[in-house]
C-alpha positions in Angstrom: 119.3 123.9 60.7 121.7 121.6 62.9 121.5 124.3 65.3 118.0 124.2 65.9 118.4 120.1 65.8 120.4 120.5 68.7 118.4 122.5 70.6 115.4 120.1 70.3 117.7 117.3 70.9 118.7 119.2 74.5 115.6 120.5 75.3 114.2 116.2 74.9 116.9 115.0 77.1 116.2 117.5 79.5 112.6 116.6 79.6 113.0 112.7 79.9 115.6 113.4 82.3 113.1 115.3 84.9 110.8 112.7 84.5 113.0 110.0 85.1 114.4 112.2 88.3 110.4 112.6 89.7 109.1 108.8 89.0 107.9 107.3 92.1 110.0 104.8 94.1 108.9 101.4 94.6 108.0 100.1 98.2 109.1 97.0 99.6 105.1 95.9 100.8 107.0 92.5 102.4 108.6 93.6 105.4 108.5 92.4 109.2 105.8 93.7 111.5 106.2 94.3 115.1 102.5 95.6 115.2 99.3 94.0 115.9 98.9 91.1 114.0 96.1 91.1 111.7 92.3 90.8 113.3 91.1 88.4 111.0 93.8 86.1 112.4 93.1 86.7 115.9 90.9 84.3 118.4 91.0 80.4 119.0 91.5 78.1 116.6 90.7 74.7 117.0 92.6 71.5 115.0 90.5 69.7 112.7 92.2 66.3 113.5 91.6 66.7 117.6 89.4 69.4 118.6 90.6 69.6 122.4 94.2 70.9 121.2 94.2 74.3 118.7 95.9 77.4 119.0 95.2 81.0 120.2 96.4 84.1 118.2 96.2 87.1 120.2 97.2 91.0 119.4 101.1 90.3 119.9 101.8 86.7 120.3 100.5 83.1 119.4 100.1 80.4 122.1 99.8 76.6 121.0 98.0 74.5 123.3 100.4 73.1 126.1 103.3 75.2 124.6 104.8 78.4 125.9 103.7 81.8 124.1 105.5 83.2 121.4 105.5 86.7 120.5 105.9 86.7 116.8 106.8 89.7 114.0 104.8 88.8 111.2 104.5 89.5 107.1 102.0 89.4 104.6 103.6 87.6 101.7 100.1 87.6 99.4 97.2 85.6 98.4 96.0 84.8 102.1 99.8 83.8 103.3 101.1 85.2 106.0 104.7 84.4 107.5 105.5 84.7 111.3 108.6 85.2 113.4 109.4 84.0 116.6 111.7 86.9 118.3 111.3 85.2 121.9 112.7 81.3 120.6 115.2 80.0 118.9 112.7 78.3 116.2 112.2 79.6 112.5 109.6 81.5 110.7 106.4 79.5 110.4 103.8 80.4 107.7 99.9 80.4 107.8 97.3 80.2 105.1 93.8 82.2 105.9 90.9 80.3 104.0 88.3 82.7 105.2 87.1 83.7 108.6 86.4 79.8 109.8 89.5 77.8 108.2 93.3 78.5 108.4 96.5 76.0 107.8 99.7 76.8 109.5 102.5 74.5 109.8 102.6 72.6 112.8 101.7 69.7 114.4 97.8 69.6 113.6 98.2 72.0 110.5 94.6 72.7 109.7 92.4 74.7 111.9 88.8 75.6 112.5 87.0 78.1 114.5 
């Protein structure tokens, strides 16, 4: 009788121990681009407060009005936030909020765009 309590007692472990062994890993979604940034993001942006200054998101970089261009890694952080890094300045990482395909915040001078 202890015998055979043993053996089921081995052959368990053994069992939860391959499955623990073949669970899936977990993926870090969060990490820093260095690909296209997103097309929903992409095209001219005008700022809500004075429609002659806005800024310009293209494939690789983004281009404020009067600044120079900066070419940017990015991340998806969730729920319409995405964060951007500048790897040709000295600055920080900026965010931006998409709204939908005709209003986005980012934080900068004008902070809320239109298109």
């Amino acid at each position: 009788m202890e015998f055979r309590k043993s053996i089921l007692l081995g052959v368990a472990a053994l069992s939860f121990g391959e499955a623990i062994t073949f669970a899936p890993a977990t993926v870090e979604a969060s990490s820093w681009h260095s690909s296209a940034i997103p097309y929903r993001l992409r095209g001219h942006w005008y700022a809500k407060v004075n429609p002659h200054q806005g800024v310009k998101i293209y494939r690789h970089y983004i281009h404020y009005s009067g600044e120079k261009s900066l070419h940017v890694k990015w991340k998806y952080i969730g729920n319409h936030f995405y964060k951007f890094y500048p790897t040709n300045y000295g600055g920080g990482a900026f965010s931006l909020h998409y709204f939908g395909p005709h209003k986005i915040t980012m934080e900068s001078f004008w902070h809320s765009y239109f298109r």
